[in-house]
C-alpha positions as CSV (number, residue, x, y, z in Angstrom):
1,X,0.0,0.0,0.0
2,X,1.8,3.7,-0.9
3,X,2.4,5.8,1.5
4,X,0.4,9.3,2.0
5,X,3.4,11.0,0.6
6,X,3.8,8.6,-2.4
7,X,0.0,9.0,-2.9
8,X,0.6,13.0,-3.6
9,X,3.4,12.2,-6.5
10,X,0.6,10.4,-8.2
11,X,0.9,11.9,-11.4
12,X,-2.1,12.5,-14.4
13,X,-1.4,14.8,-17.3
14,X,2.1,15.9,-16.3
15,X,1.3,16.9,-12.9
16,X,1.2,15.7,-9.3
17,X,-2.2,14.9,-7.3
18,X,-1.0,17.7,-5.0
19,X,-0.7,20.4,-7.5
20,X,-4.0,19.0,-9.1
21,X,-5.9,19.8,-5.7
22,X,-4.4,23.3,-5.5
23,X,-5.5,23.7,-8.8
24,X,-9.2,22.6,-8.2
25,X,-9.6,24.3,-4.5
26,X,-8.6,27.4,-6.3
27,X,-10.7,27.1,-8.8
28,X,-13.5,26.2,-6.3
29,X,-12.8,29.2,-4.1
30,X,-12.6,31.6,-6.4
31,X,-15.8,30.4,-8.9
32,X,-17.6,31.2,-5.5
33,X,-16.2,34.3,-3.8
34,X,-16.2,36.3,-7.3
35,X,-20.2,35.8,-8.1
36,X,-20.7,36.4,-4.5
37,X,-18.8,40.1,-4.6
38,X,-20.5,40.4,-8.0
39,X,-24.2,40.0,-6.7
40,X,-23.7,42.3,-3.5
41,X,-22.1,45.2,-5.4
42,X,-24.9,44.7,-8.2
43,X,-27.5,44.8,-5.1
44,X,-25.6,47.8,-3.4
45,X,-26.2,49.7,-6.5
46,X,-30.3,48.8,-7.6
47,X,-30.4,50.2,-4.1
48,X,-28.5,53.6,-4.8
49,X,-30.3,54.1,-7.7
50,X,-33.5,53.5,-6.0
51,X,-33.0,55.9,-3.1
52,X,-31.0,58.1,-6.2
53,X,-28.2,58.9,-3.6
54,X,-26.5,62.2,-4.9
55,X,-23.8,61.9,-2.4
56,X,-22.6,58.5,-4.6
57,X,-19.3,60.0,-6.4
58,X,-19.7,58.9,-10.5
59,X,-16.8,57.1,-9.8
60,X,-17.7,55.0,-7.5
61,X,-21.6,54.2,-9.4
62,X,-19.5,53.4,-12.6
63,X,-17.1,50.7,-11.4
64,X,-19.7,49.4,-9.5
65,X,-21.6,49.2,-13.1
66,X,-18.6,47.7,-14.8
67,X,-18.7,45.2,-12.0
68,X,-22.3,44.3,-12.6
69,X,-22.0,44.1,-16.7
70,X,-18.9,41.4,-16.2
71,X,-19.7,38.2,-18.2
72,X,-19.9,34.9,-16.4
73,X,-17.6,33.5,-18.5
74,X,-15.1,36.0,-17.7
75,X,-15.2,34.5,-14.3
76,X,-14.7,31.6,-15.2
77,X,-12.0,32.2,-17.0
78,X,-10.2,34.1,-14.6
79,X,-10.7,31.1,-12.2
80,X,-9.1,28.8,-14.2
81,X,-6.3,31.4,-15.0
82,X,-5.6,31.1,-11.3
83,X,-5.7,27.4,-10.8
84,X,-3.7,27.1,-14.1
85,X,-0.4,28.5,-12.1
86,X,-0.1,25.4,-10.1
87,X,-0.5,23.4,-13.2
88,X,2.2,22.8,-16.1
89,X,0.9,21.8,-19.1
90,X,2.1,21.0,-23.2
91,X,3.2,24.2,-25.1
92,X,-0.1,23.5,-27.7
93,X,-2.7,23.0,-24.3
94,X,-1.1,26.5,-22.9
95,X,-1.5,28.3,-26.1
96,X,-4.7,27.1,-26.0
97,X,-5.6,28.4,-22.8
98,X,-3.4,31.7,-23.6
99,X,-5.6,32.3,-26.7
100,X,-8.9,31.8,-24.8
101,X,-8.1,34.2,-21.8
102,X,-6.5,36.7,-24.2
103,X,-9.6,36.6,-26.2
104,X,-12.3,36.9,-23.3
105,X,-10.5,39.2,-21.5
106,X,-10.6,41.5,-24.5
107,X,-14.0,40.9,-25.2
108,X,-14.8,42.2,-21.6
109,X,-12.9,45.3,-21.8
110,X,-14.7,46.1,-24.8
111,X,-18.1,45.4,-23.3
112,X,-16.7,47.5,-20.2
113,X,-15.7,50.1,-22.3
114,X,-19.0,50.8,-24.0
115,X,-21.0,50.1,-21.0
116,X,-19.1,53.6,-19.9
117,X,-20.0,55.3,-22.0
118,X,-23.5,54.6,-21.8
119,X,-23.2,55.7,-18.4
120,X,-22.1,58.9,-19.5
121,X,-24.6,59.6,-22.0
122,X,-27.1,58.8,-19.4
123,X,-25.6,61.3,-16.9
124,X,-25.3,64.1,-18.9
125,X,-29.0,63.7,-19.8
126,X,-29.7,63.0,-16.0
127,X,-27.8,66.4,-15.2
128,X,-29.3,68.3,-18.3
129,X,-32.2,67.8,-18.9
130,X,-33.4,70.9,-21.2
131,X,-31.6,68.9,-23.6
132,X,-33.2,65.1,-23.4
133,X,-34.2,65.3,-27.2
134,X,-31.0,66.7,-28.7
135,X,-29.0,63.8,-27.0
136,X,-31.7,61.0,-27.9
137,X,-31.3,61.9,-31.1
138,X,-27.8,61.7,-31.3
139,X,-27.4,58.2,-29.0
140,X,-27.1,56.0,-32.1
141,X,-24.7,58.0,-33.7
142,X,-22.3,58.3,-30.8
143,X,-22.2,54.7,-29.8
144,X,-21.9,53.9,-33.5
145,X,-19.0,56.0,-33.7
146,X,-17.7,54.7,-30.3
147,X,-18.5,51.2,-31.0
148,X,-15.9,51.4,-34.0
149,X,-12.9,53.0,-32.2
150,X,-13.2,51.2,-29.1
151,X,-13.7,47.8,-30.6
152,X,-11.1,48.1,-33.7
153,X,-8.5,49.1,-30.4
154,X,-9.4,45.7,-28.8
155,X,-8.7,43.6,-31.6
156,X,-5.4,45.5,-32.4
157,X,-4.4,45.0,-28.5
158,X,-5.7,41.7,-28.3
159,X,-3.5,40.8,-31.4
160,X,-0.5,42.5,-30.0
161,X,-0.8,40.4,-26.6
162,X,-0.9,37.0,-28.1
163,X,2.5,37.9,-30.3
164,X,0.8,38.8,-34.1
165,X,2.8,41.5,-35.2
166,X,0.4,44.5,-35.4
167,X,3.1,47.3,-37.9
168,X,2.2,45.3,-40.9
169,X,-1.3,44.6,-40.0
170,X,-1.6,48.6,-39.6
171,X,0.1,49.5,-42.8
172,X,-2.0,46.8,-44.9
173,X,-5.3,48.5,-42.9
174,X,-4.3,52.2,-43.9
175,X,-4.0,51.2,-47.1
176,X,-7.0,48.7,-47.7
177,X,-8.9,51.8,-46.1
178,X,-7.9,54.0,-48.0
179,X,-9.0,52.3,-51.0
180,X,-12.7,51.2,-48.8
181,X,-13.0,54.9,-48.2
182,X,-12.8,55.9,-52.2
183,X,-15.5,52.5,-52.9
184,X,-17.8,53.8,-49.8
185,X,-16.9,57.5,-50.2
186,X,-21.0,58.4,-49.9
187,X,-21.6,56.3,-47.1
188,X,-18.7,57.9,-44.6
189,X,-19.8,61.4,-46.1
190,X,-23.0,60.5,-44.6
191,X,-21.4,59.1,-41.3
192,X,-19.3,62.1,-41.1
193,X,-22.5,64.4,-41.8
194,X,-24.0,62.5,-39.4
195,X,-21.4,62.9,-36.8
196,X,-21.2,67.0,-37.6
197,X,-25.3,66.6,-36.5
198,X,-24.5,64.6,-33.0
199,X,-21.6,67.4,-32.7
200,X,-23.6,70.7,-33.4
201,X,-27.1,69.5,-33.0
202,X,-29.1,71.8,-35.6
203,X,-32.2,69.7,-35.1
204,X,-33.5,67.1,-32.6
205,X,-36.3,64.0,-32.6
206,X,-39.9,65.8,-32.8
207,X,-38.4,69.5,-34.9
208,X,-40.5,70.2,-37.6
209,X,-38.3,71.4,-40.6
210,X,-38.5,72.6,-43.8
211,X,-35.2,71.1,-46.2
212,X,-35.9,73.0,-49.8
213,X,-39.2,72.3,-50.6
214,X,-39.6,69.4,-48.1
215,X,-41.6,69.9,-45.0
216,X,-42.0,67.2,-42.0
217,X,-41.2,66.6,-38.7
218,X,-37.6,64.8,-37.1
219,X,-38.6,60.7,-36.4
220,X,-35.2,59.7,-36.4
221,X,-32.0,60.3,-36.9
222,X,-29.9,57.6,-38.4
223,X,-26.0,57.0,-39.5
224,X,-26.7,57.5,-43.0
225,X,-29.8,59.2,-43.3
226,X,-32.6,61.3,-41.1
227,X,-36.0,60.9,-41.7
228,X,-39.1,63.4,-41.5
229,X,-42.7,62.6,-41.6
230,X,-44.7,64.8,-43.5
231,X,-47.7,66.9,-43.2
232,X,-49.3,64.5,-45.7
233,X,-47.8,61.2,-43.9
234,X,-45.5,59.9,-45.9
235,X,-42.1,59.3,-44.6
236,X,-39.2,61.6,-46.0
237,X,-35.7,59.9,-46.5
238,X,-32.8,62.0,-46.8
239,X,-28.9,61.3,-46.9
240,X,-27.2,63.4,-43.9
241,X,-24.9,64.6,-46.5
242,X,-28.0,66.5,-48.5
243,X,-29.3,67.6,-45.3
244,X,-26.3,69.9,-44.4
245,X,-25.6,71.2,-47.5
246,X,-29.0,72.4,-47.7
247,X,-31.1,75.6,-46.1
248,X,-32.7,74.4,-43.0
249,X,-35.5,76.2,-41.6
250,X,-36.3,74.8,-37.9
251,X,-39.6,75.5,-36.7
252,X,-39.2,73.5,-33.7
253,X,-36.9,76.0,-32.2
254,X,-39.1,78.9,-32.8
255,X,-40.4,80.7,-29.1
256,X,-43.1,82.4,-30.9
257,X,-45.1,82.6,-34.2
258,X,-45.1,86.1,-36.1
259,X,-48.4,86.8,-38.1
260,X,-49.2,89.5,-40.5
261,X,-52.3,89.9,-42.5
262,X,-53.9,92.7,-44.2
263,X,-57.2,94.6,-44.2
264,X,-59.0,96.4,-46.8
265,X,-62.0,98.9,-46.5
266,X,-64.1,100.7,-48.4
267,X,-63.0,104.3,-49.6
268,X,-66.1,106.0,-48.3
269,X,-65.1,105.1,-44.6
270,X,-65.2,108.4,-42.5
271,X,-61.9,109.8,-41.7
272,X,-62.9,109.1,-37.9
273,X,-63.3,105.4,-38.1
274,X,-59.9,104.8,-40.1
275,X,-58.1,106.7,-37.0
276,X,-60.1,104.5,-34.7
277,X,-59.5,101.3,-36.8
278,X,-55.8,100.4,-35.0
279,X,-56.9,101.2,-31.5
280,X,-59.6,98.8,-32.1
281,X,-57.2,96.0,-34.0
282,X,-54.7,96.6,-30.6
283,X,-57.6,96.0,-28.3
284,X,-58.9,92.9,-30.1
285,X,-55.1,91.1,-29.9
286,X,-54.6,92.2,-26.6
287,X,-57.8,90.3,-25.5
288,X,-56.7,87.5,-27.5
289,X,-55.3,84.6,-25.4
290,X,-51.5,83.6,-25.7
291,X,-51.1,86.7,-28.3
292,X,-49.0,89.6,-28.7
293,X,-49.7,92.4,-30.3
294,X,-46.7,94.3,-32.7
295,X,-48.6,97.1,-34.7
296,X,-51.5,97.6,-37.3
297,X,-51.2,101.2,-39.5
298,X,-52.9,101.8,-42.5
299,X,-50.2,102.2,-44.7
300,X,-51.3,102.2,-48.2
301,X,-54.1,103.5,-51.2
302,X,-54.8,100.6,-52.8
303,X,-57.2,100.3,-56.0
304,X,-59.9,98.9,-54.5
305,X,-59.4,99.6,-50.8
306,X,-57.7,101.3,-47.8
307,X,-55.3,99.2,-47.0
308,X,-54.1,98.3,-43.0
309,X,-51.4,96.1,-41.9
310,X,-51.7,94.4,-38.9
311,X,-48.8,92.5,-37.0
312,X,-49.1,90.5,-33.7
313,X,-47.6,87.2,-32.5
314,X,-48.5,84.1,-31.1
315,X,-46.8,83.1,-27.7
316,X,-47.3,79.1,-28.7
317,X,-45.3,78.6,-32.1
318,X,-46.9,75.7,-33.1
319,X,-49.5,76.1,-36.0
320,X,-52.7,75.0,-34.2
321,X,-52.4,77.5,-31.9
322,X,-51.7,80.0,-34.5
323,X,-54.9,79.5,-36.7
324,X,-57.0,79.3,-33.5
325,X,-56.0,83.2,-33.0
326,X,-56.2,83.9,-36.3
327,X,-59.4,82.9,-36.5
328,X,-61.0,84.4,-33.2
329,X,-59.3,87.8,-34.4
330,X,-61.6,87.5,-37.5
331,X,-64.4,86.9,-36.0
332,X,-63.9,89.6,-33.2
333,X,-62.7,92.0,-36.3
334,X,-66.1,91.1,-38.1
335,X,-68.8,92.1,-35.1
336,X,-66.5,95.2,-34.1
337,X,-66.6,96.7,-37.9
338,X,-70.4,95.8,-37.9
339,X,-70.9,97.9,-34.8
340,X,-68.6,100.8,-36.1
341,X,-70.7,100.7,-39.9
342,X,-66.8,100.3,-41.6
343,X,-67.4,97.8,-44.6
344,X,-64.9,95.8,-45.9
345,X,-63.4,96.9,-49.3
346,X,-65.3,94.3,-51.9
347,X,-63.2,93.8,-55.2
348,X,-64.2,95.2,-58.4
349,X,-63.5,94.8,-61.8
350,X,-64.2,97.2,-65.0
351,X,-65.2,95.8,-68.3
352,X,-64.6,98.0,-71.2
353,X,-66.5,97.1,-74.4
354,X,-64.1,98.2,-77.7
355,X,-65.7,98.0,-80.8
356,X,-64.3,96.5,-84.0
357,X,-63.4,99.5,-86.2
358,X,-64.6,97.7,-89.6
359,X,-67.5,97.1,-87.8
360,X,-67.8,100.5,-86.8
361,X,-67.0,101.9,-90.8
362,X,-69.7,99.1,-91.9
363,X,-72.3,100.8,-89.5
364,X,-71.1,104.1,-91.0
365,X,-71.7,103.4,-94.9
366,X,-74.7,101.5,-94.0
367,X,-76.1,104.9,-92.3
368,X,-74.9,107.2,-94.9
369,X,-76.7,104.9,-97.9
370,X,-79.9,104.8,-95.7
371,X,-79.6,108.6,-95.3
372,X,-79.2,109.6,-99.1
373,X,-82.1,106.5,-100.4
374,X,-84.3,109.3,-97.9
């Protein structure tokens, strides 16, 4: 019968049974403390963000984050990175294992790297909130964007730290880009218009805007193109590129709506009643609800009428609200004129008869011979 000692030497796959239990207890141990520390940060931070403690530094609500996104598999591979120290193995099994760890670790810095910066998309919009709509609608371009850089850097690390000579691999990309950037040229012209739009933000999700003769309102704002739906409900496509080299009218930025109209009355109206005319107009706005009132002057003769020009504004920019003035100043300007006896200027038109000239000289002869049979 061996001996406890001899029973220890025992080897299997290159390596004692003592280095074999090291191995598996650290494993064991650390397959169980890591999920462990894993659920009570995760539960330590649902219950910051439920309470939303401000005294929690960003810091410390990110890492606990980054801690709460890591992959299970990324724990697992860390324990066996830990039990593998006690273990020797073949050059092919440890490239093996090399490759692997290489390739998860990676894969989680990546993840960790864009969960940050969702986090800090979400605290800017958290800490300004005015502009929730301008950064919604530039979310997909920036993690796009993001996405590339941070994700093309992990591969080239990832390729560095398993020995793959990355100076060649970065020459052959700059050229093959180069050469992908002539093919695709119109597609990264959009990207990059598209990135100019996250950047300076000219329009956001729910603008209405008028692009040369288009008219709709912002649904979403993609990598290549933006997309409007119009006052007639179709849906508008247009390139990012067109978009900035075009004349963009915003309406969704306005703070008020400016409205002029004019009114015509007859020329017999009394000297008196045009005088009282804008004092009446100025009253009428002023009574209006969520109006302004700029000016009304009669300012021209016209051919048919006396012409006034009134100007007021509308404290609600939208159009709705617009037309509902509008139309209860009409109505208002309607029953005051009827009460003051000023009648609105109806048009007129003069029809002149000509006569045809040989007509004319064929009535003439025919006169003269019926004056001289006489």
């Amino acid at each position: 019968m061996p001996s406890l000692g001899g029973f220890w030497q025992v080897e299997f796959l290159g390596n004692d049974l003592r280095a074999w239990t090291l191995a598996l207890a650290t494993f064991l141990i650390t397959l169980t403390v890591l999920p462990i520390v894993k659920r009570y940060i995760s539960a330590r931070r649902r219950r910051w963000a439920e309470h939303d403690r401000q005294n929690v530094h960003h810091a410390i609500g990110l890492t606990a984050l980054l801690i709460e996104r890591t992959n299970r598999l990324v724990l697992w591979a860390v324990a066996v990175y830990l039990a593998s120290r006690y273990l020797t193995f073949t050059p092919r099994i440890e490239r093996v294992l090399t490759v692997g760890t290489v390739a998860l670790f990676w894969t989680q810095v990546g993840l960790w790297a864009m969960t940050a910066v969702r986090y800090a998309i979400d605290l800017r919009r958290k800490t300004s909130a005015g502009l929730d709509a301008l950064l919604a609608s530039s979310i997909d371009v920036i993690l796009f964007a993001a996405g590339l850089v941070i994700w093309a850097m992990v591969l080239l690390l990832a390729l560095d730290n398993l020995g793959v000579e990355i100076k060649p691999l970065l020459a052959g990309l700059g050229i093959g880009g180069i050469a992908v950037a002539l093919a695709v040229q119109t597609v990264l012209s959009d990207l990059l218009a598209s990135m100019s739009i996250a950047l300076d933000k000219p329009f956001a999700i729910g603008d209405f805007l008028t692009v040369d003769d288009f008219q709709g309102t912002v649904e979403h704002i993609g990598v290549k193109s933006t997309r409007l739906r119009s006052l007639s409900g179709e849906q508008i496509i247009m390139g990012n590129t067109d978009i900035l080299k075009s004349r963009v009218r915003n309406f969704g930025r306005m703070r008020e709506r400016r409205a002029a109209f004019k009114l015509g009355v007859s020329y017999d109206t009394d000297p008196k009643s045009l005088a009282a005319i804008p004092g009446v107009i100025r009253q009428i706005i002023e009574t209006t609800p969520e109006t302004r009132f700029d000016r009304c002057h009669f300012l021209t003769y016209g051919d048919t009428a006396l012409q006034f020009e009134v100007v007021f504004f509308t404290t609600k920019p939208d159009f709705g609200a617009y037309a509902d003035a509008q139309q209860q100043i009409n109505l208002r300007i309607m029953e005051r004129f009827q009460e003051m006896k000023v009648s609105f200027a109806a048009p007129t038109r003069a029809v002149v008869y000509i006569e045809n000239p040989a007509s004319a000289s064929a009535s003439a002869s025919a006169s003269a011979t019926q004056g001289r049979a006489k």
